[in-house]
C-alpha positions in Angstrom: -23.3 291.6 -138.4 -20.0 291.2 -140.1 -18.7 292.8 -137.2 -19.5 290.9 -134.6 -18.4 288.0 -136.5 -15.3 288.9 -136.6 -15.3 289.6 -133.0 -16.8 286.4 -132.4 -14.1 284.5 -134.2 -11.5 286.8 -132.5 -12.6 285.5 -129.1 -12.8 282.0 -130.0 -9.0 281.8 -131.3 -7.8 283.8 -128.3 -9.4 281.6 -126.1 -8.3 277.7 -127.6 -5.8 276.5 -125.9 -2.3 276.7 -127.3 -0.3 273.4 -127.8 2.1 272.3 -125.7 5.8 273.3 -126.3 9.2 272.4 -124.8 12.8 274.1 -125.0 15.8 273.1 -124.1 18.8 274.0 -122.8 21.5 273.4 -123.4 20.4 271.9 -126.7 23.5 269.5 -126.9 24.3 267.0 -123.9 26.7 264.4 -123.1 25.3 261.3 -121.2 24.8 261.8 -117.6 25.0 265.6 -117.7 22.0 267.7 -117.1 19.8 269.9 -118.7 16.9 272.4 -118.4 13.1 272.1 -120.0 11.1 275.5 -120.4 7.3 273.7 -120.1 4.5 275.8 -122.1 1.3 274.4 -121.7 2.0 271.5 -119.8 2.5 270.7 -116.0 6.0 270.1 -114.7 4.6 268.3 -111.3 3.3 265.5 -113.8 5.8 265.5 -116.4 7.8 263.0 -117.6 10.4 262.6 -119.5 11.8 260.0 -122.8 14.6 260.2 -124.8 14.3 258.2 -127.6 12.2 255.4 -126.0 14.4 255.9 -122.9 13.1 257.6 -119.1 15.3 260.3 -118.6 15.3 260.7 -114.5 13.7 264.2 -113.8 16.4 265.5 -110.9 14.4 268.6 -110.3 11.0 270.6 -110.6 10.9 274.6 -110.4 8.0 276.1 -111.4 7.8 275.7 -115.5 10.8 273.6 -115.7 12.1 270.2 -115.0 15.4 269.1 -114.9 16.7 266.1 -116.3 19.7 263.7 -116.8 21.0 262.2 -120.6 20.6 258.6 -120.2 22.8 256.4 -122.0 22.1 256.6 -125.6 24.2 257.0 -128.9 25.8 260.0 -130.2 23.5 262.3 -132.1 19.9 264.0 -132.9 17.5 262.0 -130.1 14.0 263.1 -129.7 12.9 264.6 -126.5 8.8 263.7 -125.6 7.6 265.1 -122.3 4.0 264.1 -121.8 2.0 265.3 -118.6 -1.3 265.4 -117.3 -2.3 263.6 -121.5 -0.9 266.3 -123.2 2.7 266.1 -124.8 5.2 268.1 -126.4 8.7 267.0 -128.9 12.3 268.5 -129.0 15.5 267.3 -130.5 18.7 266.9 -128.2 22.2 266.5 -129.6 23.1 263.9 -127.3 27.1 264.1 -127.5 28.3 260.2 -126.0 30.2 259.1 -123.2 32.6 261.6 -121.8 35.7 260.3 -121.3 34.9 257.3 -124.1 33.3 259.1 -127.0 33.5 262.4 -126.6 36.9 264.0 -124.4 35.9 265.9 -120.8 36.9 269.5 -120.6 37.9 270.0 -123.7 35.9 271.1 -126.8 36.9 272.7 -130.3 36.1 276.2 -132.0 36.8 277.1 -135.3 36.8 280.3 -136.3 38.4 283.2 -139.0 42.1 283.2 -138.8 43.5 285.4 -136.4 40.1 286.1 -135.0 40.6 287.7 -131.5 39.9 285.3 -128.2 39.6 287.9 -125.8 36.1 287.3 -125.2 36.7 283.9 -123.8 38.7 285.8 -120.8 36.6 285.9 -117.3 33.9 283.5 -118.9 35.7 280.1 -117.4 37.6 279.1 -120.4 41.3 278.7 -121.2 43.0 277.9 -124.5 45.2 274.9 -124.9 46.2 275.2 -129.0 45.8 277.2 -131.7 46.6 275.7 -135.1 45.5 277.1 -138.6 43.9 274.9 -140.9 45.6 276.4 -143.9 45.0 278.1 -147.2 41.8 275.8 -148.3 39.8 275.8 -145.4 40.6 279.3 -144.5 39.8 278.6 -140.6 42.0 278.5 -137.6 41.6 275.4 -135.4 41.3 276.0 -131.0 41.1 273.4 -128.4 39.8 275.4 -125.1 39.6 274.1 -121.6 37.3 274.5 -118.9 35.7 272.9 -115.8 32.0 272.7 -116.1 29.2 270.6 -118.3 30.7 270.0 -121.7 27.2 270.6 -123.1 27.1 273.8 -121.2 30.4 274.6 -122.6 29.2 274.7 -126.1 26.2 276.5 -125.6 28.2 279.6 -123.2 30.9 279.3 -126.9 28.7 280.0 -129.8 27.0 282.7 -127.5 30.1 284.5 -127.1 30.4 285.1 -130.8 28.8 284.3 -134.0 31.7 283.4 -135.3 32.8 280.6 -132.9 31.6 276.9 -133.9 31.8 274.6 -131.3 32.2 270.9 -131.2 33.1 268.1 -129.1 36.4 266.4 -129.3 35.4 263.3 -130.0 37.5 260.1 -129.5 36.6 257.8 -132.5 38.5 254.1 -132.5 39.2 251.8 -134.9 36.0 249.7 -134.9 36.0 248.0 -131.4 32.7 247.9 -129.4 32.6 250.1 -126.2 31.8 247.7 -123.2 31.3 249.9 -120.5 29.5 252.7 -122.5 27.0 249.6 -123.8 26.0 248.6 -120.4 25.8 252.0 -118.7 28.4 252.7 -117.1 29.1 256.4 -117.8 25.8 257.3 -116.4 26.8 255.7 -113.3 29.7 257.9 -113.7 27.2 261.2 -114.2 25.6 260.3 -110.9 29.0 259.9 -109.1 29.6 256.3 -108.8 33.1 255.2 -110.3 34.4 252.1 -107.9 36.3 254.3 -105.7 37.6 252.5 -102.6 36.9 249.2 -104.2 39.6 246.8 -104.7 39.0 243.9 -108.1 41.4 241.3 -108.0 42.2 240.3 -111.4 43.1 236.6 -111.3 44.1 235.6 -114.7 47.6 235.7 -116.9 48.9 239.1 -115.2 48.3 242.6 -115.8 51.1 244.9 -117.8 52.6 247.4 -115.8 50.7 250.2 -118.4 47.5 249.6 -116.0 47.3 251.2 -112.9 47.5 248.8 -110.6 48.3 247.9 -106.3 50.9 245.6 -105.6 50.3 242.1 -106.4 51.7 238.3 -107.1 52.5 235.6 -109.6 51.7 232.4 -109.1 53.5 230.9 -112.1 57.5 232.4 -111.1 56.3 233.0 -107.2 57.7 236.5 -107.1 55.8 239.5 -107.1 55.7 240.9 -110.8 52.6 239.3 -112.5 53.4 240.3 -115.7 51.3 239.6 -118.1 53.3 237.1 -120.3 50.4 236.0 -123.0 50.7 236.8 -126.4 48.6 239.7 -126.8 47.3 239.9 -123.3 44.5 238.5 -121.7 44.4 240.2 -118.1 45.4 243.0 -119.0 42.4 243.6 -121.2 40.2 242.3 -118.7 41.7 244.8 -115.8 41.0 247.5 -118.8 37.6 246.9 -118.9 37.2 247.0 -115.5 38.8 250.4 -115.5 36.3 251.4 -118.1 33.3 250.7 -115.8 34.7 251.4 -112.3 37.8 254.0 -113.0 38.4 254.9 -109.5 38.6 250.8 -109.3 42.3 249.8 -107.9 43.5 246.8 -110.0 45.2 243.8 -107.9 46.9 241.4 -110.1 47.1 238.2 -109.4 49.2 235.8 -111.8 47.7 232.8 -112.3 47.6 231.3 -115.6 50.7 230.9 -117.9 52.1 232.4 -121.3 50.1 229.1 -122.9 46.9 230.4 -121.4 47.4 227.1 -119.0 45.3 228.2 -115.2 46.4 225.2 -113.0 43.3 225.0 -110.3 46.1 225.0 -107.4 47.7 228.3 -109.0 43.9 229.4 -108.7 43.3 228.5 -105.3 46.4 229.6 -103.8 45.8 232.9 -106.0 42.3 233.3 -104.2 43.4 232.7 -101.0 46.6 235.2 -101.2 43.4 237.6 -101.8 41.8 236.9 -98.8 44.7 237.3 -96.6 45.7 240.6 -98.6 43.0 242.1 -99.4 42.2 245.7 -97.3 38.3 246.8 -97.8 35.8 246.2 -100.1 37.1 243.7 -102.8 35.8 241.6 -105.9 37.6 239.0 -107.7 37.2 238.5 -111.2 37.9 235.1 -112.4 37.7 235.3 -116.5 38.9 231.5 -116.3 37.7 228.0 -115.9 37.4 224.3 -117.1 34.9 221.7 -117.3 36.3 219.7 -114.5 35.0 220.9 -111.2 37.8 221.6 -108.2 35.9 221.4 -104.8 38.7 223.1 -102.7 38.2 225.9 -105.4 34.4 225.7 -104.2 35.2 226.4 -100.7 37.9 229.0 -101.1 35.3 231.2 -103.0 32.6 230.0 -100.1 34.9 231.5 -98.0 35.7 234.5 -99.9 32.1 235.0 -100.2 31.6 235.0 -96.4 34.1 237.1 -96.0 31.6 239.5 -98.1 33.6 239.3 -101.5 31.4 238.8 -104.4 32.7 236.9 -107.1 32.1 237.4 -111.2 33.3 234.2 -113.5 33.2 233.6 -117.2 30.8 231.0 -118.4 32.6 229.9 -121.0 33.5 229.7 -124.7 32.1 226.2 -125.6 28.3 227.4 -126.7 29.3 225.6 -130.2 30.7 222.5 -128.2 27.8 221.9 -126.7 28.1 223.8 -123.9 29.5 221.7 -121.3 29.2 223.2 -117.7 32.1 225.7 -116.9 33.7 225.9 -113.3 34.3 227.8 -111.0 31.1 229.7 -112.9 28.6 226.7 -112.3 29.4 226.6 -108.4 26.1 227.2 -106.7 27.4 229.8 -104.5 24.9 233.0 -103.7 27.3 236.1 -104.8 28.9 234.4 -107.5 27.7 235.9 -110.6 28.5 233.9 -114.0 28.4 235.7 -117.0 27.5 235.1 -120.6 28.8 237.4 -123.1 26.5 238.9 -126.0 27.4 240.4 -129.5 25.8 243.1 -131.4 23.5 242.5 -134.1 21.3 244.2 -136.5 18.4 243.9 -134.4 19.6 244.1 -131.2 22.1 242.2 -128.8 22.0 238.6 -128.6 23.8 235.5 -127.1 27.0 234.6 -128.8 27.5 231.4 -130.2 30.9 230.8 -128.5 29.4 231.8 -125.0 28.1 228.9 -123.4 24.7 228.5 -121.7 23.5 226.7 -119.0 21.3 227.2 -115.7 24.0 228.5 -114.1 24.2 231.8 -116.5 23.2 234.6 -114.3 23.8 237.7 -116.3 25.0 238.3 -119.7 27.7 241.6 -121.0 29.0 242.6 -124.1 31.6 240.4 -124.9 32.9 240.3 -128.7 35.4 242.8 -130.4 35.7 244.6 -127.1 38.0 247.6 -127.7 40.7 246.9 -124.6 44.2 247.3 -123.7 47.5 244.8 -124.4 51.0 245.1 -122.9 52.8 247.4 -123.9 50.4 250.2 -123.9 48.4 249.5 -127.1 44.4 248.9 -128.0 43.2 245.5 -129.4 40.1 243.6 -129.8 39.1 241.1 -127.2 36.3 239.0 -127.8 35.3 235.9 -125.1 33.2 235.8 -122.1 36.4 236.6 -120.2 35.9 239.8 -121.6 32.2 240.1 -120.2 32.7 239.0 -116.7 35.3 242.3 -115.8 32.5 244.0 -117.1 30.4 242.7 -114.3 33.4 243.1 -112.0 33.6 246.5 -113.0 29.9 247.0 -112.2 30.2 245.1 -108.9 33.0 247.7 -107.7 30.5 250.5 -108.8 28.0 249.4 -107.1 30.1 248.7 -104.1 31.1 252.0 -103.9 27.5 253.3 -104.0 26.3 250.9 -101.3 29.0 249.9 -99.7 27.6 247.6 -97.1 25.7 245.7 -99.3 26.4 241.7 -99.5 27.7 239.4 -102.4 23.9 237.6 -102.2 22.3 241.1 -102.1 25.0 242.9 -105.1 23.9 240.2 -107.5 20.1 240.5 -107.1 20.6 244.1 -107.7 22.9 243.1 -110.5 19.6 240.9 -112.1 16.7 243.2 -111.0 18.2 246.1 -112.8 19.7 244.1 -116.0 18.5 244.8 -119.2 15.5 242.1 -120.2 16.3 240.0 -123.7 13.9 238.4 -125.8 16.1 234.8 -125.2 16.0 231.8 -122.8 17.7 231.9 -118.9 20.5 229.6 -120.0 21.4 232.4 -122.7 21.3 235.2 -121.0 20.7 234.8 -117.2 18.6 237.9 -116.3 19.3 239.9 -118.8 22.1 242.2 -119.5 24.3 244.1 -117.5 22.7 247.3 -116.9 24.1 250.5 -114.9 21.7 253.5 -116.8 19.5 253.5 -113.9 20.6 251.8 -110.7 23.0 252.7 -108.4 
């Protein structure tokens, strides 16, 4: 009787169900790169994937695995949950950042014993840049190694090689300032292969230093054509920076035409626009991180026109939320394609408005917009903090999209701007739609 007990129980463990289980591979990822999930016990037709509260877009299915891409979270341990068909299984990723922004492309270091041998990196892809030793106290020698594939890949391939190899990321830490593109996006846009190329943004504002990389353009304040940027510390210079950040295959045209005393005379700016229209070649947006209280109508039709031409249009909304917010041209032009932006701030909980951004009905979409990390002449990094500093953000995203869907309309490139945007717990006049979000869409 004991017997058959025992045989009974046998039977009923071998035949319960195991629970679901998930590995992955490689188990460290940058955002936008791609990795492998080995399904046990669950359906890969049905599954779907979050990391840490965010979809992850499955890019393929084949057979027990699914394939996915690293949305756009933060650096570090994020939990994997792939549910199917009501069953679900958990895994940790090390989610590595933003390539180019947080963490370097191509590039990743190994530390090993000094004078341990390299050969078997030779053949496998991977070509060494430096070797350093880290002296007496850490007792380890220091390699940076190339190569041309996945960076998460990389690493994984590394430590495989040899027990001995430790691999990490090169990461690109800063001295504080907030990553605009990386918050609303952008390098996943990057990961699915939309950077701005082809895409012209004309960068209206106090010039752009000759650091940027940048077409041939004008100044409006000496009429000759070297629009420096003369302001102390910069101002479009760190705007045509962030729209470099989002859209790097973006060309920068700039277009001088507001003074070293931040003074934007509205006949500078129209003449500025309209030196656009006769030189632009292709797809173009202008970026106007600039305005004034005091509407100009022949400012109105020049964008009009610009728009009809089929160049959409993002404009600051202004810095006077603590003034009470009086309406901000050319942002508060009722003109379909012209997107005005509101600039956020990080907080505790979450982003929010700023209190310097002004609101209004006019808002239509909100960015990141204090303690930017951007550039100023000369070369260096700074911190730039207004909702000039939002709206090439929204540029920048313009010119990716552009380059995705290249025959889309100013009218139609803002509605995608607002249907994909990020929704915010605050009122229209805040935030617009929502904020700028490229994770997803294009």
């Amino acid at each position: 009787m004991r017997f058959c007990w025992l045989c009974w129980l046998f039977l009923i463990v071998a035949c319960s169900p195991q629970p679901p289980s998930i590995s992955l591979y490689p188990g460290r990822a940058a955002v936008g790169e791609e990795i492998e999930i080995q399904l046990s016990g669950l359906e890969a037709s049905s599954a779907q994937v979050r990391i840490s509260g965010t979809e992850a877009p499955v890019t393929r299915r084949e057979g027990s695995r699914i394939y996915v891409t690293v949305p756009s979270l933060p650096g570090g341990p994020q939990e994997v949950v792939v549910q199917s068909a009501g069953r679900e299984a958990r895994a940790s990723l090390g989610v590595l950042g933003r390539l180019g922004q947080e963490v370097e492309a191509g590039v990743a270091v190994v530390s090993l014993p000094p004078r341990a041998s390299l050969s078997r990196l030779e053949g496998r892809g991977f070509s060494l840049l430096e070797r350093e030793s880290l002296g007496n106290t850490c007792a380890r020698d220091l390699v940076r190694v190339g190569f041309d594939k996945p960076l998460g890949q990389a690493l994984a391939e590394l430590e495989s090689l040899d027990p001995e190899y430790k691999a990490d990321p090169e990461s690109l830490w800063n001295l504080g300032g907030l990553d605009g593109p990386g918050a609303v996006g952008a390098p996943a846009a990057h990961g699915r292969g939309h950077r701005g190329r082809g895409v012209v943004v004309a960068v209206l504002d106090t010039g752009v230093d000759e650091s940027i990389p940048q077409r041939p353009g004008y100044d409006f304040v000496e009429d000759d054509p070297i629009p420096q940027d003369a302001f102390p510390g910069g101002h479009g210079t760190g705007a045509a920076y962030l729209v470099l950040g989002v859209a790097p295959e973006a060309q920068i045209l700039p277009v001088r035409v507001c003074d070293e005393n931040e003074i934007c005379k509205a006949s500078r700016v129209v003449r500025g626009v309209c030196w656009v229209l006769d030189n632009a070649q292709g797809p173009t947006v202008l970026n106007l991180s600039l305005g004034g209280s005091v509407p100009v109508e022949l400012l109105r039709a020049v964008l009009a026109l610009a728009l009809e031409k089929g160049y959409p249009v993002a404009a600051a909304a202004g810095n006077q939320g603590q003034h009470g917010s009086p309406t901000h041209y050319p942002a508060a032009f009722p003109l379909p394609g012209l997107v005005a932006v509101g600039a956020l701030e990080a907080t505790p909980t979450g982003w929010a408005p700023a209190p310097y951004s002004t609101q209004g009905a006019y808002v239509d979409l909100a960015a990141p917009g204090t303690e930017l990390t951007c550039a100023q002449p000369g070369g260096g990094l700074g911190l730039c903090t207004g909702t000039s500093f939002a709206t090439p953000l929204v540029a920048g995203a313009m010119a990716v999209w552009l380059s995705a869907q290249p025959g889309l309309s100013p009218a139609q490139l803002e509605e995608n701007l607002k249907k994909t945007a990020k929704s915010l717990p605050y009122p229209p006049q805040a935030v617009g739609s929502g904020m700028l979000d490229l994770s997803q869409a294009p």
